[in-house]
C-alpha positions in Angstrom: 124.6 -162.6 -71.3 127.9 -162.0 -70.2 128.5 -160.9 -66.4 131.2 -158.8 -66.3 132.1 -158.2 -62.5 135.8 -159.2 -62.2 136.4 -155.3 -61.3 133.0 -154.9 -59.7 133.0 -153.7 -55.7 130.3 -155.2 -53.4 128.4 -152.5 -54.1 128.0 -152.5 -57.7 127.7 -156.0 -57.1 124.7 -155.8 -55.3 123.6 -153.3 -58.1 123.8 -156.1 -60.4 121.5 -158.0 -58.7 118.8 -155.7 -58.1 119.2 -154.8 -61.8 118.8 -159.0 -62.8 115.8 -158.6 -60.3 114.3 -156.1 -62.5 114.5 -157.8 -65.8 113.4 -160.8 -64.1 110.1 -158.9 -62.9 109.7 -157.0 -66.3 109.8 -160.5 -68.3 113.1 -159.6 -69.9 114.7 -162.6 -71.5 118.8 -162.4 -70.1 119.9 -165.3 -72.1 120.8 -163.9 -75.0 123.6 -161.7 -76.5 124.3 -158.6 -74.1 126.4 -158.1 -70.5 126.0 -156.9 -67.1 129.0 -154.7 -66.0 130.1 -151.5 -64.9 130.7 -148.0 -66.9 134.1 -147.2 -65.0 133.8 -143.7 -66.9 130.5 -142.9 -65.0 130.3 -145.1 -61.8 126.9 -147.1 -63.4 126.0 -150.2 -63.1 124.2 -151.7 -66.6 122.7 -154.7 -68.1 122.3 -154.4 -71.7 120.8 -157.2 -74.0 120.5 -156.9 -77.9 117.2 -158.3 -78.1 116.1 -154.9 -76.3 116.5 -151.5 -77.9 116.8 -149.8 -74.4 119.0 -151.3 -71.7 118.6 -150.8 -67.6 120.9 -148.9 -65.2 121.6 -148.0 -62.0 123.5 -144.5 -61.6 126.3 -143.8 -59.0 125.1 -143.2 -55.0 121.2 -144.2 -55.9 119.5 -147.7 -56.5 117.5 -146.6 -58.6 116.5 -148.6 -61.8 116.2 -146.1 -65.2 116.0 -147.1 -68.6 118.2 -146.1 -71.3 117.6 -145.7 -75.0 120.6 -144.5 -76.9 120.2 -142.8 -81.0 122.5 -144.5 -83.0 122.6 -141.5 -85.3 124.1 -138.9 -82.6 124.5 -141.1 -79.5 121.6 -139.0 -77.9 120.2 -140.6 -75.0 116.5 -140.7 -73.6 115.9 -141.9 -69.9 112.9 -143.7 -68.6 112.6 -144.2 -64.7 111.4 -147.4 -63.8 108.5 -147.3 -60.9 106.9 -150.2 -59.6 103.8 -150.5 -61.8 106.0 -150.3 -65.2 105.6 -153.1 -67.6 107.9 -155.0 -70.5 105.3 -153.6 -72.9 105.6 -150.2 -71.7 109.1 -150.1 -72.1 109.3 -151.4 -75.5 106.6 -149.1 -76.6 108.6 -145.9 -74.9 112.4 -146.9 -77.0 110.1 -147.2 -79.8 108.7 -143.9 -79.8 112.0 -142.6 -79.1 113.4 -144.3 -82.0 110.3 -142.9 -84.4 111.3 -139.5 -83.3 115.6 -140.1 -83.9 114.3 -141.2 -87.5 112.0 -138.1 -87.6 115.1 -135.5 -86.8 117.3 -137.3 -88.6 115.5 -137.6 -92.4 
């Protein structure tokens, strides 16, 4: 994974770090293919891996952690806010139904 925070404030910074805490929590794997930066367009901080089909974010003026799945067929997004007792498995299960349904529209 590939931190990108050359253009990062102290804030999103410390974004980053709670958003690392969170995968570490969940069980996500970080080693792979993905990046941690920000979405200058929208003031988020993100940490998107490939080996997940939903990535994590925290939005502008809020720590709060949400997950994100995105359709690849209309760029559609689907949000899933992350509370203390949610699990890897839950998550995975969640961007998988959301990508059974994208398939279901989409046929």
């Amino acid at each position: 994974m590939e931190i990108k925070n050359d253009s990062m404030c102290s804030n999103e910074v410390r974004k980053a770090g709670l958003l690392l805490v969170k995968a570490a929590e969940l069980g996500m794997d970080v080693t792979g293919y993905g990046e941690l930066a920000v979405n200058n367009s929208f003031g988020n901080v993100y940490l998107w891996l490939e080996d997940y089909s939903f990535s994590l974010y925290i939005g502008l003026g809020s720590d709060r952690v949400i997950a994100c799945w995105s359709s690849s067929e209309d760029g559609r997004e689907e949000f899933y806010p992350l509370e203390d007792c949610t699990s890897l498995d839950t998550l995975e299960d969640w961007a998988a139904y959301c990508q059974r349904e994208d398939e279901r529209i989409h046929a």
